[in-house]
N, CA and C of each residue as an Amber inpcrd file, in Angstrom:
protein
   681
   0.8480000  -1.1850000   0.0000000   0.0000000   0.0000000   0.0000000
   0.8860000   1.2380000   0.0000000   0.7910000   2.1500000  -0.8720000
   1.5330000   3.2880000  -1.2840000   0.2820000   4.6290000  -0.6730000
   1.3530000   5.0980000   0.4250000   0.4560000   6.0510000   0.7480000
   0.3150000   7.2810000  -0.1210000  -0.3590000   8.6620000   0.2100000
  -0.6990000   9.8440000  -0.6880000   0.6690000  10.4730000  -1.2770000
   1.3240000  11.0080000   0.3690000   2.6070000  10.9830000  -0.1510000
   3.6330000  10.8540000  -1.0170000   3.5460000   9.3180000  -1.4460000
   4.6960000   8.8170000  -2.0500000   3.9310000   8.5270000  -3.2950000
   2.7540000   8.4670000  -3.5600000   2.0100000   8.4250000  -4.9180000
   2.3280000   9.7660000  -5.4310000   2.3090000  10.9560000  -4.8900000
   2.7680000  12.1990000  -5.0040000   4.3330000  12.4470000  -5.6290000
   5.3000000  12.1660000  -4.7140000   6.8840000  12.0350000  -4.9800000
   6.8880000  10.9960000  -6.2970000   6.0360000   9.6920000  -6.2610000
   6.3780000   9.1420000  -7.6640000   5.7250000   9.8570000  -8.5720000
   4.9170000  10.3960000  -8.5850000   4.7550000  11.1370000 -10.2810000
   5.1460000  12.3060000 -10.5220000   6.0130000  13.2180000  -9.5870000
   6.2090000  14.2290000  -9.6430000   7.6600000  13.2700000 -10.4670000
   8.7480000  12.6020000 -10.0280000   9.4950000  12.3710000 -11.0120000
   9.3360000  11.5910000 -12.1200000   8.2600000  11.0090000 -12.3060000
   7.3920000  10.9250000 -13.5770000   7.6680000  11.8550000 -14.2920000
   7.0860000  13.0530000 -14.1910000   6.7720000  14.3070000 -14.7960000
   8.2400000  14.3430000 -15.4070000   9.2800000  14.7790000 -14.5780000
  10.9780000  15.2040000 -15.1200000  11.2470000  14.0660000 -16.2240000
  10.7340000  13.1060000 -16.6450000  11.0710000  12.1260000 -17.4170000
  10.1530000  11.9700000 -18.1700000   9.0660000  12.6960000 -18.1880000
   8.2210000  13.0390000 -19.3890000   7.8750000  14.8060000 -20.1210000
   8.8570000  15.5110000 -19.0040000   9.6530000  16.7570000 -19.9230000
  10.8360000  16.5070000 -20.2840000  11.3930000  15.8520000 -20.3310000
  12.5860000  16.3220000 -20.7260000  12.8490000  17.0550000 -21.8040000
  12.2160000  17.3370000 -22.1080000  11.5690000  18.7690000 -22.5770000
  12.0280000  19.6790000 -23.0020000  11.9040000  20.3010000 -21.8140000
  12.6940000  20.9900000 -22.3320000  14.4990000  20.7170000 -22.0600000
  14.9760000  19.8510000 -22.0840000  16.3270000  19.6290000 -22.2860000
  16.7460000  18.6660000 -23.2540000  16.1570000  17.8650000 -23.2770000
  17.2750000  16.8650000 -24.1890000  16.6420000  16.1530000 -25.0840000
  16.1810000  16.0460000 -25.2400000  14.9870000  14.7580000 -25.7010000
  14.4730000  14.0070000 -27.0700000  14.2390000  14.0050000 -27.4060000
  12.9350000  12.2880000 -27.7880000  12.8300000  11.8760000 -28.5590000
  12.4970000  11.0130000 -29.3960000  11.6700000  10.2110000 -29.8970000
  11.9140000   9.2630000 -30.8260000  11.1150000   8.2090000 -31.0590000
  11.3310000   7.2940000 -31.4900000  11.6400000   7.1160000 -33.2300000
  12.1130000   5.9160000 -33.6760000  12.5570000   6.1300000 -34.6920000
  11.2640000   5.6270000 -36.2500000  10.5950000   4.6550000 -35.4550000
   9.1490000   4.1300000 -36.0250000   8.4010000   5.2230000 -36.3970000
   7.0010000   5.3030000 -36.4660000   5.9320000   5.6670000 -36.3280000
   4.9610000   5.2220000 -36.0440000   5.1170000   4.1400000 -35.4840000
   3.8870000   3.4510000 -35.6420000   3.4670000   3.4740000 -34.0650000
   4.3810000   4.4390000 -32.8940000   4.0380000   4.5630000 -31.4040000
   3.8170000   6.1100000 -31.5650000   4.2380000   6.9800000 -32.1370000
   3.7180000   7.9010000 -32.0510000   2.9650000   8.5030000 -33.3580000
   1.9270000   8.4670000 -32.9770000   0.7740000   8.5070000 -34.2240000
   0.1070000   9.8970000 -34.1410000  -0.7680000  10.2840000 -35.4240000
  -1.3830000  11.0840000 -35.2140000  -2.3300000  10.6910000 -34.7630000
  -3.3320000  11.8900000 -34.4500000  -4.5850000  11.4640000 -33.7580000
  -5.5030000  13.0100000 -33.5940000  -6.4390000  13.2540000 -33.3730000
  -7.4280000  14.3280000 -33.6900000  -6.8860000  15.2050000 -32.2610000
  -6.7440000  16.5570000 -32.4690000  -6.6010000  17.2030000 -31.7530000
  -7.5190000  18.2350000 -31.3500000  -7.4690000  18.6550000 -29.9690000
  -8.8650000  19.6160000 -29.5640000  -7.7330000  20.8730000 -29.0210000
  -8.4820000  22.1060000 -29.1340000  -8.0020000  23.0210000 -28.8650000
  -7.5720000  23.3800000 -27.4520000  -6.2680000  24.1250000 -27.6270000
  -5.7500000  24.5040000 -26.2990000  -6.4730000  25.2660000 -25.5800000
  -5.8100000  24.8590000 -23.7790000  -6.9140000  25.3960000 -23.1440000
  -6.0830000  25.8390000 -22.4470000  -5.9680000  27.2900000 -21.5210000
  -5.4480000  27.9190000 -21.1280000  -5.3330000  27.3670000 -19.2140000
  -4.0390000  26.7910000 -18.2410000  -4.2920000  26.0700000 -17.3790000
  -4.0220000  27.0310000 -16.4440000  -2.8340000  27.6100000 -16.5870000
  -1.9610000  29.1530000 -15.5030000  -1.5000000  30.0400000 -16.1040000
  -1.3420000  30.9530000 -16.0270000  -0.9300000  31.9930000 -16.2620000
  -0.3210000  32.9260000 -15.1310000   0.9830000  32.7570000 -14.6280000
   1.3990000  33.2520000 -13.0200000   2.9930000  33.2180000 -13.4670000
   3.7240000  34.0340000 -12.7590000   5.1850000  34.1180000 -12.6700000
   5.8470000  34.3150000 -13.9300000   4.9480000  34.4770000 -15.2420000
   5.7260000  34.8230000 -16.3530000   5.7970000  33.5630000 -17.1470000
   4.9180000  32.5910000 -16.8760000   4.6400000  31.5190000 -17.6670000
   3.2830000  31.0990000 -17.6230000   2.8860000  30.6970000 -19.4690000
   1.2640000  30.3440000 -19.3590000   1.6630000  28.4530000 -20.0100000
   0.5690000  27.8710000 -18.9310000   0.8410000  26.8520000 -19.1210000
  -0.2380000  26.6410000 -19.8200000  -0.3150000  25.7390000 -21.2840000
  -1.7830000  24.6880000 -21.7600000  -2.0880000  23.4670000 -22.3890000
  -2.9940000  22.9350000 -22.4400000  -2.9510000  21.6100000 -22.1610000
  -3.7390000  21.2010000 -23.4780000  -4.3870000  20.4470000 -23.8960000
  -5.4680000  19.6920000 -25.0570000  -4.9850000  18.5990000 -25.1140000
  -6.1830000  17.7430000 -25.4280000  -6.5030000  16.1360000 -25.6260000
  -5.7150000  15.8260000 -27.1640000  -5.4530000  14.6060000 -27.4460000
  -5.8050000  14.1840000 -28.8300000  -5.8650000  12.6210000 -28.6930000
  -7.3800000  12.2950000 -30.0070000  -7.8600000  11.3080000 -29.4180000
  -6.9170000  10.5930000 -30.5970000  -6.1480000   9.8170000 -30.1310000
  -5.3720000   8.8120000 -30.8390000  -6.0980000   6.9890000 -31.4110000
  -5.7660000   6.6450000 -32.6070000  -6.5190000   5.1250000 -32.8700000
  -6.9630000   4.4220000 -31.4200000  -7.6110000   3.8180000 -31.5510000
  -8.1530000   2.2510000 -30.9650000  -8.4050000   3.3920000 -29.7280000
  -8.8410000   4.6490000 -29.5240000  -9.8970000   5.0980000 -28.2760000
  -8.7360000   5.3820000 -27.5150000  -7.3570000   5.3090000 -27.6270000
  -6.2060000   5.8600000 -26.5550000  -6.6350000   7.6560000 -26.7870000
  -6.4450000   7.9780000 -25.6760000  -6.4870000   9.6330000 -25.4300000
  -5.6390000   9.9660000 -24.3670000  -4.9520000  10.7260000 -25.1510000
  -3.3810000  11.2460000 -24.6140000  -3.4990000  12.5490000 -24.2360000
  -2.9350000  13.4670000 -23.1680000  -3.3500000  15.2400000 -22.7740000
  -1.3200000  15.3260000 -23.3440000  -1.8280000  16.4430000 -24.3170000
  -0.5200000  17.3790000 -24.2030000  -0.6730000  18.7240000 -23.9410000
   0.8520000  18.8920000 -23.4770000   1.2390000  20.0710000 -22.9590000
   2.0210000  21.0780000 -23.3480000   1.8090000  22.4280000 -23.2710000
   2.4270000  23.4770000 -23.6960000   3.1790000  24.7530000 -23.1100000
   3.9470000  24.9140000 -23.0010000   4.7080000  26.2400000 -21.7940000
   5.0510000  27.1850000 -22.8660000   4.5650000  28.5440000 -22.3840000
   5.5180000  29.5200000 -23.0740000   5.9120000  30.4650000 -22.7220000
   7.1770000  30.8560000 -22.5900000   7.9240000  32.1420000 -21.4170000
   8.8960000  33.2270000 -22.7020000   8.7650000  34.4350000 -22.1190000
   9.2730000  35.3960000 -22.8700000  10.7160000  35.8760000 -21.8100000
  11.7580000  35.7010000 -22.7600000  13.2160000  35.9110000 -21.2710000
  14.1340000  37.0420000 -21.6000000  14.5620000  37.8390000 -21.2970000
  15.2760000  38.8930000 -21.7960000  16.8550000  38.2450000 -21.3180000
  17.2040000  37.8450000 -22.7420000  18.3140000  36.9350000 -22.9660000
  18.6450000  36.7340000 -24.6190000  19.9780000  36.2080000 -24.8870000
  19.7430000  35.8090000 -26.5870000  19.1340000  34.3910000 -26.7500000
  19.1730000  34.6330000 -27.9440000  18.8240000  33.2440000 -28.3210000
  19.7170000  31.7980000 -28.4920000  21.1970000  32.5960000 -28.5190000
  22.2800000  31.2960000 -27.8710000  22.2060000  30.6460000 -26.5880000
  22.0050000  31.7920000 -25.6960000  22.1450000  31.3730000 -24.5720000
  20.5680000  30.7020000 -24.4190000  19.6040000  30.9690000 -24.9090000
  18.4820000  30.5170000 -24.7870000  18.3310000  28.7520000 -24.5640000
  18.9780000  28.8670000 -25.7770000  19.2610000  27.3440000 -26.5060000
  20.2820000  26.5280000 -25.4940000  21.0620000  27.1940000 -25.1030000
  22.1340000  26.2790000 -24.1750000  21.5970000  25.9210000 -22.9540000
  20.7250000  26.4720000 -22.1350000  19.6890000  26.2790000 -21.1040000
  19.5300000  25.0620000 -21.5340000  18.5720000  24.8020000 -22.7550000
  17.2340000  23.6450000 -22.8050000  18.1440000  22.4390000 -23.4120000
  19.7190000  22.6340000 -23.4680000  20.1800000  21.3500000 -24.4310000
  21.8160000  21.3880000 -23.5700000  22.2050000  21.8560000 -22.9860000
  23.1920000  21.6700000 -22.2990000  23.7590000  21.0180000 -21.1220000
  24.1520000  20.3690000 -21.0100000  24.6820000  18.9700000 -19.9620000
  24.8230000  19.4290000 -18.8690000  24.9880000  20.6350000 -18.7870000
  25.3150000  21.1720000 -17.0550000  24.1240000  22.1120000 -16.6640000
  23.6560000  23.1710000 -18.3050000  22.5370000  23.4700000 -17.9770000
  21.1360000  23.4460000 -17.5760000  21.0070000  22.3700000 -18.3270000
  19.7550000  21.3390000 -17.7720000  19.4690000  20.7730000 -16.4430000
  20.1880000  20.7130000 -15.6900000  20.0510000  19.8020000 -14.3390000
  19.7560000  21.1230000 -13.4750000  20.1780000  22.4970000 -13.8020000
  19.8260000  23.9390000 -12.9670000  18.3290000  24.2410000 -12.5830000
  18.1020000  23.6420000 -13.7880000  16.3560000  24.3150000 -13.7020000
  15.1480000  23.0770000 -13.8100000  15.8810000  21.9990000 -13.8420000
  15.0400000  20.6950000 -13.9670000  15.1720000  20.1150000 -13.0430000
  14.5520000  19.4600000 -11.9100000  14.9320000  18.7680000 -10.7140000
  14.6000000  17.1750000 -11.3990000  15.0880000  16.2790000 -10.2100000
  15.4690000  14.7500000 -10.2670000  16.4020000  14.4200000 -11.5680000
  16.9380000  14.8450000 -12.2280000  18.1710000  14.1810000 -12.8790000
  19.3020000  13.4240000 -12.2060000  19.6190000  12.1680000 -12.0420000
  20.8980000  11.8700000 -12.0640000  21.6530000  11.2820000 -12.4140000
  21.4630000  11.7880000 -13.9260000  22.4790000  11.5880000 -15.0130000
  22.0630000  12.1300000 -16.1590000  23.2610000  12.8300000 -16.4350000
  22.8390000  13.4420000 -18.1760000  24.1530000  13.6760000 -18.6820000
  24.0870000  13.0340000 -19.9360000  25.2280000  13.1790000 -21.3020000
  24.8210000  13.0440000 -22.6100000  25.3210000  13.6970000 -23.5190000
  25.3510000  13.3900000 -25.0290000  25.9380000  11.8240000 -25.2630000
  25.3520000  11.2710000 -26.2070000  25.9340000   9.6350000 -26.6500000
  26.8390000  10.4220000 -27.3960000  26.1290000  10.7050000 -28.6670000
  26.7060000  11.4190000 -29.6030000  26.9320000  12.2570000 -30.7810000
  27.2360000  12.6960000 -31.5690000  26.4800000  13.5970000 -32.4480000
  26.3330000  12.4500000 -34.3320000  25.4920000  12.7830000 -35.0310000
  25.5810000  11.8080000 -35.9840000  26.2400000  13.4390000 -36.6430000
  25.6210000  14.4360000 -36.3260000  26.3000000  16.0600000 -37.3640000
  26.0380000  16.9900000 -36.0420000  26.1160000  18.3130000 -36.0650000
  25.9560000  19.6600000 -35.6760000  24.6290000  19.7680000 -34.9090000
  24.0320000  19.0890000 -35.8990000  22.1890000  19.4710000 -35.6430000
  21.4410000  18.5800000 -35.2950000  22.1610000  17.2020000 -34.9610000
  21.5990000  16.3580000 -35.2160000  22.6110000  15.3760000 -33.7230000
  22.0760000  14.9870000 -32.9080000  22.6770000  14.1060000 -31.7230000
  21.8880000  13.7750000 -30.6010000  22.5310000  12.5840000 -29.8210000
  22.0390000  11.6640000 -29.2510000  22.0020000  12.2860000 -27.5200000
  21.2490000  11.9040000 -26.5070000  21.2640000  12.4820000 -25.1190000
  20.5930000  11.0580000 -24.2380000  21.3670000  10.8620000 -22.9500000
  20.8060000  10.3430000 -22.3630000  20.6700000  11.0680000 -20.7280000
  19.6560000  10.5940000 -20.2850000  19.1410000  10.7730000 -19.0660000
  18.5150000  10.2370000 -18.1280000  18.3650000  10.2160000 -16.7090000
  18.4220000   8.8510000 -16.0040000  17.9000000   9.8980000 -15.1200000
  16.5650000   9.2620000 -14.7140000  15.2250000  10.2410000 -13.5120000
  15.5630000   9.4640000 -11.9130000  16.0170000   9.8180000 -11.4630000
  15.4810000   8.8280000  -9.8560000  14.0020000   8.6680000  -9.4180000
  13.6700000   7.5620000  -8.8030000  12.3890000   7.6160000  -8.5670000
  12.8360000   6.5720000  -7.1480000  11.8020000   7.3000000  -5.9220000
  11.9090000   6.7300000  -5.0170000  11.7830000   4.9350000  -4.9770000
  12.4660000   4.4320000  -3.8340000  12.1320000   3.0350000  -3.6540000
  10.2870000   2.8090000  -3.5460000   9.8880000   1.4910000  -3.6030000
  10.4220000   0.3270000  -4.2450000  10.2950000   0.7250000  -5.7310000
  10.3580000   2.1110000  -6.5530000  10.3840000   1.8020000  -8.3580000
  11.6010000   2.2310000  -8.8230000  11.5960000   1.1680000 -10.1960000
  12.1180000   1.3470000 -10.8440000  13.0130000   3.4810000 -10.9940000
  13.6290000   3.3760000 -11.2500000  14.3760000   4.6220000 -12.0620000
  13.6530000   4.1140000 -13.4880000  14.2930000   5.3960000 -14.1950000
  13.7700000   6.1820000 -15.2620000  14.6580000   6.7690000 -15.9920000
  14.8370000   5.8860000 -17.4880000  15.9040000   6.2180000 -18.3450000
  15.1980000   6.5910000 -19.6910000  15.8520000   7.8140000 -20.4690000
  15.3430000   8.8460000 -21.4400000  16.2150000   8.5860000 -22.4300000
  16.5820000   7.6200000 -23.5130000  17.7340000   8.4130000 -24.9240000
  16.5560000   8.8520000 -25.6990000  17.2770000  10.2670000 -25.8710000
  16.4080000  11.3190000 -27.0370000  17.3360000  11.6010000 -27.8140000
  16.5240000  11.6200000 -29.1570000  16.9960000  12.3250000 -30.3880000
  16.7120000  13.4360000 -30.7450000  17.7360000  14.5330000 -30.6050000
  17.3780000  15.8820000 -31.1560000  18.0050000  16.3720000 -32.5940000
  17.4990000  17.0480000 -33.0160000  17.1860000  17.5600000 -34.3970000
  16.9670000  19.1600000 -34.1660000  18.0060000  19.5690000 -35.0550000
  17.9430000  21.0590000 -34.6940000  18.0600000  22.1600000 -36.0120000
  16.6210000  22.9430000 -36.0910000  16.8950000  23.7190000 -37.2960000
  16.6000000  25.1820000 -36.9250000  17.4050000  26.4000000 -38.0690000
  17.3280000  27.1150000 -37.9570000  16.8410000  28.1070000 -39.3790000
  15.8020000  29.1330000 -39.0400000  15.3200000  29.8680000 -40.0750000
  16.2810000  30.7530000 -41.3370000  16.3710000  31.0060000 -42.3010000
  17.6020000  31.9250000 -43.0030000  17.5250000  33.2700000 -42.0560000
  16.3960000  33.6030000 -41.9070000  16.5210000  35.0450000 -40.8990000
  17.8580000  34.8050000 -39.5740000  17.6130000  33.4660000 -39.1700000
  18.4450000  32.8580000 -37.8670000  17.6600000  33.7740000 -36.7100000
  16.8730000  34.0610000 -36.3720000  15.5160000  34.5550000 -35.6590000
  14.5690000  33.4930000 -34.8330000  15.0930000  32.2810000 -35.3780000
  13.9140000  31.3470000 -34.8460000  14.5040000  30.2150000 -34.8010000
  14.4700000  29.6940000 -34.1290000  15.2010000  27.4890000 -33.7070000
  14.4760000  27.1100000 -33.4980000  14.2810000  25.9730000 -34.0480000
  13.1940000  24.6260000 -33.9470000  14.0780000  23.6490000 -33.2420000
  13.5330000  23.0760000 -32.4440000  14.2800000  21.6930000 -31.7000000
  13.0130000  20.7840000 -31.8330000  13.5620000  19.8030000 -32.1200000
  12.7070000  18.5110000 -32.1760000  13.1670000  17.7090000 -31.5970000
  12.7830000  16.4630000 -30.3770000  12.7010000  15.9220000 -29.4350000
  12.0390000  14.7860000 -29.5500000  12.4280000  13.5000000 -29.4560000
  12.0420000  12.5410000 -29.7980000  12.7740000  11.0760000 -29.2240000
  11.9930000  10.1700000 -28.3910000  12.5290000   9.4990000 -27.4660000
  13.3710000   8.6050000 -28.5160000  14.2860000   7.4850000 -28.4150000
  14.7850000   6.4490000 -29.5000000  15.5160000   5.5410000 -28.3270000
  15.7680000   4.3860000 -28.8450000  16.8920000   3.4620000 -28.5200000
  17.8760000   3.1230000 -28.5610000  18.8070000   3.9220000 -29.9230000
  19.4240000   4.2140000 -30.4150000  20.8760000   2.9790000 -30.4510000
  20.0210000   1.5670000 -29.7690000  20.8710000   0.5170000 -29.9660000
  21.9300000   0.3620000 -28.2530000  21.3900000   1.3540000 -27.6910000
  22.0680000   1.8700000 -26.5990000  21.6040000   0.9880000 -25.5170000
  22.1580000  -0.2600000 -24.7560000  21.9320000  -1.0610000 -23.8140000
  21.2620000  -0.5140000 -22.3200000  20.0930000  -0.8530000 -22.0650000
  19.2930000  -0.3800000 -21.1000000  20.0020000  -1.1880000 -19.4400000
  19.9440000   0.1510000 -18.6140000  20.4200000   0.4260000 -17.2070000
  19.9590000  -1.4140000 -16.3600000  20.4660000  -1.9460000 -15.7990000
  20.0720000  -2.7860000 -15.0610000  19.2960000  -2.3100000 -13.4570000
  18.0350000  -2.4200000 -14.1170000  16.8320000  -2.2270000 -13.0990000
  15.9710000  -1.1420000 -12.7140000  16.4750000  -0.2340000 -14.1290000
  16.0540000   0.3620000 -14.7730000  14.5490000   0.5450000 -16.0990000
  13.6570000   1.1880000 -16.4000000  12.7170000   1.4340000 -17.0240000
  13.3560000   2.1870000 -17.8370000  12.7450000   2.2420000 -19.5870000
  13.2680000   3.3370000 -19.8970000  11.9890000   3.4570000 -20.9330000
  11.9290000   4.4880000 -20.7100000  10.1150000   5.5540000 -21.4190000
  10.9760000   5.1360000 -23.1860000  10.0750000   5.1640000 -23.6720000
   9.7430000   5.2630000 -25.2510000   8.9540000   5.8980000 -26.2740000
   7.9360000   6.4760000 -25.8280000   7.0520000   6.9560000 -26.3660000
   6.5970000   8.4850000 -25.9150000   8.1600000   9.2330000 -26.2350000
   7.7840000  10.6940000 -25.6960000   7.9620000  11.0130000 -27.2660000
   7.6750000  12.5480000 -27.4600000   7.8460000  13.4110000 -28.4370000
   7.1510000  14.9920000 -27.7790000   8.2790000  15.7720000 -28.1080000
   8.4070000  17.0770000 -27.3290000   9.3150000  18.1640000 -28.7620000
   9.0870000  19.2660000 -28.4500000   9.7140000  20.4270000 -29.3070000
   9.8280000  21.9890000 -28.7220000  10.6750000  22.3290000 -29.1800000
  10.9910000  23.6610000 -28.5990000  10.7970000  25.0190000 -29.8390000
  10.3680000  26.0470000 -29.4860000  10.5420000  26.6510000 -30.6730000
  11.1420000  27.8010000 -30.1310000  12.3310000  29.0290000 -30.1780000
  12.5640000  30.0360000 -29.9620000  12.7410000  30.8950000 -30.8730000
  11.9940000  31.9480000 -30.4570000  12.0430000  33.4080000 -31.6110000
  12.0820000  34.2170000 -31.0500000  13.1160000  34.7720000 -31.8350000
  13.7000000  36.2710000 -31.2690000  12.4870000  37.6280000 -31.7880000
  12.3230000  38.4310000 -30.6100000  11.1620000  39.4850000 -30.8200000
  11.9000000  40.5570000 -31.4740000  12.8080000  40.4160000 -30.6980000
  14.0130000  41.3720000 -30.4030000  15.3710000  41.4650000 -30.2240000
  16.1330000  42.5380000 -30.4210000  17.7530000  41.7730000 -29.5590000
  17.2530000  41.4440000 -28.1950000  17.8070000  40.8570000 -27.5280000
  17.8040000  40.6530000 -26.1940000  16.4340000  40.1560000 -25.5000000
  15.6710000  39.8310000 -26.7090000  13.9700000  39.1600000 -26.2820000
  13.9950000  37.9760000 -26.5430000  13.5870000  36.9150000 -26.4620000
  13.2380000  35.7960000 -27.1750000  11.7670000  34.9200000 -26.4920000
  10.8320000  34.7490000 -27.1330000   9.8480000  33.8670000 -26.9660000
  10.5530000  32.2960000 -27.0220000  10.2110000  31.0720000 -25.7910000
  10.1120000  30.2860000 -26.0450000   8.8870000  29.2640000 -25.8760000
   8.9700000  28.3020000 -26.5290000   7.5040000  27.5310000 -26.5480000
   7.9470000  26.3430000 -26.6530000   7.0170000  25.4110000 -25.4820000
   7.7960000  24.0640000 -25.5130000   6.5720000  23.1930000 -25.4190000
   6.4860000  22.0870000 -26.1910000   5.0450000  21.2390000 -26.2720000
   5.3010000  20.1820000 -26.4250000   4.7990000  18.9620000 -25.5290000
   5.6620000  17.6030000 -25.7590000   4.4220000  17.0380000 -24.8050000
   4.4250000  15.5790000 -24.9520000   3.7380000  14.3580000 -24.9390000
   4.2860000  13.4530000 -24.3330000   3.6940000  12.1980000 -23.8140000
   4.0440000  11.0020000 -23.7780000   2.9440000   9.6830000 -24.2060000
   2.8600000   8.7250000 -24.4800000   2.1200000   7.6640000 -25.1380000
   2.5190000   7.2550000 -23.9550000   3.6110000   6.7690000 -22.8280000
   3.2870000   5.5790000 -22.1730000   2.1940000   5.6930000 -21.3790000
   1.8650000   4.4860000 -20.6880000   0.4640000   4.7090000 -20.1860000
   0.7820000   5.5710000 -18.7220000   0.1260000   5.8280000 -18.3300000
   0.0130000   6.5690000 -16.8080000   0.4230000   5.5350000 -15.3870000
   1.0380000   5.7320000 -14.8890000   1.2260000   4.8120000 -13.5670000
   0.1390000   4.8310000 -12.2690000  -0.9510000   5.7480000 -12.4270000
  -1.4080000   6.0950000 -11.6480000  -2.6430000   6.6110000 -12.3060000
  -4.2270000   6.7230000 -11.6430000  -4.9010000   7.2900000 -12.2550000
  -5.0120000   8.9930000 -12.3230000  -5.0210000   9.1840000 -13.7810000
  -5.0640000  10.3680000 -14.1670000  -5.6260000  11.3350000 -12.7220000
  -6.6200000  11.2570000 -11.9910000  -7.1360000  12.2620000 -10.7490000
  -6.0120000  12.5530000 -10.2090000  -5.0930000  11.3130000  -9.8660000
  -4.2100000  11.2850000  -8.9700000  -2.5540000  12.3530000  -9.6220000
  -2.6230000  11.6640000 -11.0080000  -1.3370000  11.8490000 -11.7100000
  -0.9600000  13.5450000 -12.2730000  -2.2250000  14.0550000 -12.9870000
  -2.3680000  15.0080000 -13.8280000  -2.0900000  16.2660000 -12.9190000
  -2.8480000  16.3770000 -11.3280000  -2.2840000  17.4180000 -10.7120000
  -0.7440000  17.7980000 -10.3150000  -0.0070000  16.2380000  -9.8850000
   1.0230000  16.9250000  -9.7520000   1.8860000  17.0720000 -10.6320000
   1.4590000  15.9220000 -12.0370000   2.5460000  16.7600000 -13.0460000
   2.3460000  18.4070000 -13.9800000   1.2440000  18.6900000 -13.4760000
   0.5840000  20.0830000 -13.6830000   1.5290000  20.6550000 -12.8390000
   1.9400000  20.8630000 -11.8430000   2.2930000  21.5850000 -10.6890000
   3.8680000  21.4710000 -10.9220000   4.6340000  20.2160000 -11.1410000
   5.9900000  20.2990000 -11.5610000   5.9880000  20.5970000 -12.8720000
   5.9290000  20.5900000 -13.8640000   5.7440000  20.9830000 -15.5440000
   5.8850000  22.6210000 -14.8850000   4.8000000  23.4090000 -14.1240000
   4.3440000  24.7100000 -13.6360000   6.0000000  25.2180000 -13.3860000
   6.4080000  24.7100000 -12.0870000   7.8820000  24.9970000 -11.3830000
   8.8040000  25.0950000 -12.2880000   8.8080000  23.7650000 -12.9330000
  10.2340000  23.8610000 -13.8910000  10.1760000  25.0360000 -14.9490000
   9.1770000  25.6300000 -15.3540000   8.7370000  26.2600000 -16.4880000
   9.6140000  28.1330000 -15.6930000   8.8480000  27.8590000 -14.6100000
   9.1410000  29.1000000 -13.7360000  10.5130000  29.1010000 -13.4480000
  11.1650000  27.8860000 -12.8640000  12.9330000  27.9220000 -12.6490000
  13.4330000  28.5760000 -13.8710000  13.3000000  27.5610000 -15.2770000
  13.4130000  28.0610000 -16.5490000  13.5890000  29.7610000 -16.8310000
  12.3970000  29.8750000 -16.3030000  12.3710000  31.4190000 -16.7840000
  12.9850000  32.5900000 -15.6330000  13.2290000  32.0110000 -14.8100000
  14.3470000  32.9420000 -13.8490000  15.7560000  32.7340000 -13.9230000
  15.7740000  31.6980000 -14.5460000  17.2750000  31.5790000 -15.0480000
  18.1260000  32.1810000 -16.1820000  17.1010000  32.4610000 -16.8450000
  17.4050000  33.2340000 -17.9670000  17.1020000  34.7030000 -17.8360000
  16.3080000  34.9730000 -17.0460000  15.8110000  36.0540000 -17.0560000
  16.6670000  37.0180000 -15.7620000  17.6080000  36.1080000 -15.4040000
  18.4220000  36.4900000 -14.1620000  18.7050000  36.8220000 -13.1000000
  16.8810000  36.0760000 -12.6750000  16.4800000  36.2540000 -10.9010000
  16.8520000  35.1660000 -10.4020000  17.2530000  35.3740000  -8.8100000
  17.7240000  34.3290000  -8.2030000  16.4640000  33.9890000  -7.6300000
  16.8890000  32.8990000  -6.5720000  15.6440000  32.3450000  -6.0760000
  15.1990000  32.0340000  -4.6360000  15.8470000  33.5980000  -4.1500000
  15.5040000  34.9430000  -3.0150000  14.8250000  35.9160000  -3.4860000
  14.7190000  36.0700000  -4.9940000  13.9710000  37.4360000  -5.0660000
  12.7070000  36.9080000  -5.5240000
């Protein structure tokens, strides 16, 4: 019997292993796990601290219905440094809690490379292992980066006693308003099933998705976290 508590602590690091998000991430190399499926319009969840969070259904084949999610924060910062936040090995673990472990496998080009990541999750479960494939493009203006995020296997031998998610897909988009402005927008998914029922699950990964979004945006934006 798993009390409230610890049903709580396990899906909150759930959540860090189904953003990875904004750092490193995803997806598979098939198609046939991450599918399309009918989408319903976004719905507006928070709006507080300089981030609006939102959410919508899409009803995927055979009656699966999946909720994705959307963050978007405006940071007075460039857009290099923007980018090194959400994809950087030392930067990522600043503003994302439960990581413990993150590295590049490797690059196949520039734009194009491998990331792994490893969630702790309290006893008695399993940990939580992430290789994502990112994909990285940029507009001729150079005004705007697309990151694409996409979980894979990449042939890469799985952790002993360890879980490792498969069925994420996540993206980043940053555009510059301005010098020293940049919009970012981050929207990503998961297909695996839920560990917990949605009543239970959806609030607190609402609430960490919320935090990290907010760390995110004080980090860049260059408040500490006294003020």
């Amino acid at each position: 019997m798993i009390d409230m508590p610890d049903v709580r602590n396990v899906s909150r690091w759930m959540l860090y292993a189904l953003l990875l998000l904004i750092t490193s991430s995803s997806a598979i190399h098939t198609e046939k796990i991450l599918t399309t499926g009918t989408e319903s319009a976004w719905e507006l969840m928070e709006n507080s601290e300089g981030v609006k969070i939102y959410f919508r259904w899409i009803d995927l084949p055979d009656k699966v219905r999946i909720r994705e999610r959307k963050a978007e924060i405006i940071v007075h910062n460039t857009l290099e440094k923007s980018l090194k936040a959400i994809t950087g090995e030392k930067e990522i673990p600043v503003w994302m809690s439960g990581i413990k472990k993150l590295f590049i496998l490797h690059h196949d080009r520039p734009e194009k490379w491998y990331t792994y990541s490893l969630y702790g999750l309290p006893w008695p479960f399993n940990d939580r292992e992430l290789i994502t494939l990112n994909t990285l493009s940029t507009n001729p203006k150079k005004d705007r980066i697309l990151l694409d995020m996409r979980s894979s296997d990449e042939s890469y031998p799985p952790a002993k006693g360890v879980e490792r998610l498969t069925h994420y897909k996540a993206s980043w988009e940053l555009s510059e308003i301005k010098a020293g402005l940049v919009k970012m927008t981050f929207i990503g998914r998961s297909e695996d099933p839920p560990a917990f029922p949605r009543c239970i699950q959806d609030p607190v990964i609402k609430k960490v998705f919320f935090r990290n979004m907010v760390s995110l945006n004080e980090l860049l934006n260059g408040k500490s976290k006294s003020e």
